[in-house]
C-alpha positions in Angstrom: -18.8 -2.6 -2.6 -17.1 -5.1 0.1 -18.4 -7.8 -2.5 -16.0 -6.8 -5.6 -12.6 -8.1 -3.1 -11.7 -11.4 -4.8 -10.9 -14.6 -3.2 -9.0 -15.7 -1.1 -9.2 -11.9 0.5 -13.1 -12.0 1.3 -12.7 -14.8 3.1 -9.7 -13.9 5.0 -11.3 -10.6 6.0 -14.9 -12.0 6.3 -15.3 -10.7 9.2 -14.2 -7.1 9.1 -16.7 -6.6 5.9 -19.9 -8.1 8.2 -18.6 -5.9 11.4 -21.0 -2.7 12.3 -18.2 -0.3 11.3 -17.8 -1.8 7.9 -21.6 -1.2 7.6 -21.3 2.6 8.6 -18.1 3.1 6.8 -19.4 2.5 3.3 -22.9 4.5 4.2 -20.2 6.8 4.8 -18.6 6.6 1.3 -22.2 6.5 -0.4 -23.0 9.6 1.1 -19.6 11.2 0.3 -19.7 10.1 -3.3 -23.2 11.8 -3.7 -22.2 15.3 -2.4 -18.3 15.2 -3.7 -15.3 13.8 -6.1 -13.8 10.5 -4.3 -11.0 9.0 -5.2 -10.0 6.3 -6.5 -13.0 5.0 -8.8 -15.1 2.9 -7.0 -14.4 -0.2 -8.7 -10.3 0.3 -7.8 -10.8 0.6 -4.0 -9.8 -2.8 -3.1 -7.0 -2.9 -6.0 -4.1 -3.4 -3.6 -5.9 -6.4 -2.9 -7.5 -7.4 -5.6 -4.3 -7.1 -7.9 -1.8 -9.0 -5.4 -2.4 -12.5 -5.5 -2.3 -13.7 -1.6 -0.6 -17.1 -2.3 2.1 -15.2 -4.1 2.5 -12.3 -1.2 6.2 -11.5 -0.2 6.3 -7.5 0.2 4.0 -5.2 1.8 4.5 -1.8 1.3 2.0 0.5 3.5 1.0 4.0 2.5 -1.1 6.3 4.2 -3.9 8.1 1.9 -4.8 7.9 -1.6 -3.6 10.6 -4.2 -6.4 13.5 -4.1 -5.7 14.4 -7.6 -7.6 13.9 -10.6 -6.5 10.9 -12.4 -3.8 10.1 -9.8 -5.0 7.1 -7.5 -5.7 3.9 -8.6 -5.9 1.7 -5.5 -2.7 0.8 -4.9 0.1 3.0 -2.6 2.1 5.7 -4.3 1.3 4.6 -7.6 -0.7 6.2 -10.4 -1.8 5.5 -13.4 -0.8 5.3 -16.9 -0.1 8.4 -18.2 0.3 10.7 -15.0 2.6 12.5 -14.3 4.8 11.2 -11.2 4.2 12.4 -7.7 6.9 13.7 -5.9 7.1 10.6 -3.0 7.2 8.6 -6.3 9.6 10.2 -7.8 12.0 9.8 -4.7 11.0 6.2 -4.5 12.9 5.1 -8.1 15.5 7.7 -7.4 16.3 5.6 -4.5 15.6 2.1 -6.5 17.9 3.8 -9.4 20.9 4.6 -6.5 20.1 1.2 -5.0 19.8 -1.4 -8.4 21.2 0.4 -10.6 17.5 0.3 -12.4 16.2 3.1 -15.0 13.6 5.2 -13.9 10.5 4.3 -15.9 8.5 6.2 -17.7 5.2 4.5 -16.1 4.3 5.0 -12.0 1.9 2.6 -12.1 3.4 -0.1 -9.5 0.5 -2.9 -10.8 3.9 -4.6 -12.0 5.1 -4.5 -8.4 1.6 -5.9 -7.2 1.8 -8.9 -10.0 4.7 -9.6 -8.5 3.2 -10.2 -4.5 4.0 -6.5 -3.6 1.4 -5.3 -1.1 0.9 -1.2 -1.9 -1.9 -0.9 0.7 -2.8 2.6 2.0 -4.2 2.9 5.8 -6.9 4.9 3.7 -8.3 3.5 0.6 -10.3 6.6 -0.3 -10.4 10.5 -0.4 -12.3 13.2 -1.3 -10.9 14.9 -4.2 -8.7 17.9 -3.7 -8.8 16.9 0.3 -5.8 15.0 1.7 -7.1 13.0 4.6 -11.3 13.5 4.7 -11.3 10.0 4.9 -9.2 9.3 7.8 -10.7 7.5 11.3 -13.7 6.8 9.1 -13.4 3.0 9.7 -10.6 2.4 6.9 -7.5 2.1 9.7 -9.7 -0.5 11.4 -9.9 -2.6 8.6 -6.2 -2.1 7.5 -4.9 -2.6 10.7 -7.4 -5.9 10.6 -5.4 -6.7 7.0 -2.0 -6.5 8.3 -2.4 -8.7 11.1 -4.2 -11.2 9.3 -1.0 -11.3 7.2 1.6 -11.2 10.2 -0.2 -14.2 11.5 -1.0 -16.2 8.5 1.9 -15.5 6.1 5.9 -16.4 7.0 8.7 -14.7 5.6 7.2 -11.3 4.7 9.0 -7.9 4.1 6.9 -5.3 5.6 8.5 -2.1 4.3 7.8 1.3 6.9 8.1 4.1 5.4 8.1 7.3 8.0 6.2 7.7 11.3 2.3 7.3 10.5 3.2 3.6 8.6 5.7 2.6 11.4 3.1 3.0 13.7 2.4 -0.1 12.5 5.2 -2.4 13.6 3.0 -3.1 17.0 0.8 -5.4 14.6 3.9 -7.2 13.3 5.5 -10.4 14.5 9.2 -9.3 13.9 10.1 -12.9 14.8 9.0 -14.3 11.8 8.8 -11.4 9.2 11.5 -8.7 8.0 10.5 -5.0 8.9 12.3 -2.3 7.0 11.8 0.9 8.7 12.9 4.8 7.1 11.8 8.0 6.8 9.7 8.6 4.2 9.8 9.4 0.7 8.0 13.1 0.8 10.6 15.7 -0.2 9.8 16.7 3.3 12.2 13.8 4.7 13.5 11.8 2.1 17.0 13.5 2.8 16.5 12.7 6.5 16.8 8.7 5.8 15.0 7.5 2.6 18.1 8.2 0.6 20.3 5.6 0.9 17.8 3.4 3.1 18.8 0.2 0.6 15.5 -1.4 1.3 14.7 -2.4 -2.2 17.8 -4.6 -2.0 17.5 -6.0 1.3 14.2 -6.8 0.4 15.7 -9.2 -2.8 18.1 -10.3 -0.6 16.1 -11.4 2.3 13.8 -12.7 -0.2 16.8 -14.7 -2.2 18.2 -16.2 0.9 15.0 -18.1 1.4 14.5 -19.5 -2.0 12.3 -16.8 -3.1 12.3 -15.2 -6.4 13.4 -11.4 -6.3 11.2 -8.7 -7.0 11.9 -6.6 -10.4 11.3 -3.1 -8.7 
């Protein structure tokens, strides 16, 4: 499965797919998709990766589990695809981007358009079993995350790193603040999104950061 990540992300991560709990997380997954539903198809796993060209990385955006719904995931953080109705973090998150920018809400919540663009949208969990939020948590997927957004802090220069609520700020520990921006809120759930995520901004502090060092801004 390890083997359908493009380049230059195999190599980058080489050694997190040959480790012993790579190995026993994907006999995990095999055995899970022979009993149960797992989401998101098996050949869109690796899409936050596979659809965010590394040389053109500028944003990461870090969720925590896929969508448990039929039809919902596709691999990258709270998007979905084509067609689907919009979850309700997703609908906060362009509310906010409307409030922000100024932008329409649009019609599609697939955020491929965000990964084109060097947008990271990777969840600390890349799969689920349907209908069961988090059966696929401290399986092995967090190590391997973790592994991905350190390999970033320490390779790349300039990034946003965008922390939405406690489980992704968790996170910052794996972060070099000194040479990337971290955006921190609470998160976009109804749960909280009153408690900080409104009027957090980070969509424009994003293009701005990104601006002010001669990068091109993203079109959220």
């Amino acid at each position: 499965m390890f083997k359908e990540v493009l380049e230059p992300w195999y190599t980058l991560l080489k050694d997190e797919f040959e480790s012993e709990y790579f190995r026993d997380l994907l006999q995990f997954i095999e055995l899970e998709s022979k009993q149960y539903i797992i989401y998101p198809p098996r050949n869109e796993i690796f899409n936050a990766l596979n659809k965010c060209n590394f040389d053109r990385l500028k944003v990461v955006i870090i969720g925590q589990d896929p969508y448990h719904g039929a039809g919902q995931a596709n691999g990258l953080a709270f998007s979905v695809s084509d067609g689907i109705k919009h979850p309700p973090s997703l609908i906060n998150i362009f509310k906010e981007i409307s409030n922000d920018l100024g932008c329409e809400i649009p019609l599609s919540g697939n955020l491929e358009r965000w990964a084109k663009q060097g947008v990271l949208l990777l969840n600390a969990t890349l799969t689920v079993r349907a209908g069961t939020p988090g059966s696929h948590q401290n399986k092995g997927w967090e190590i391997f995350t973790n592994a991905v957004i350190k390999t970033l802090s320490a390779q790349k220069q300039e990034l946003v790193f965008i922390l939405w609520g406690a489980f992704a700020q968790k996170m910052e520990i794996l972060i070099d603040s000194d040479k990337h921006l971290v955006l921190k809120s609470a998160h976009p759930s109804p749960f909280s999104a009153n408690r900080g995520f409104f009027g957090n901004k980070h969509f424009s502090q994003t293009n701005r950061f990104l601006s002010e060092r001669g990068k091109s801004e993203i079109i959220w």
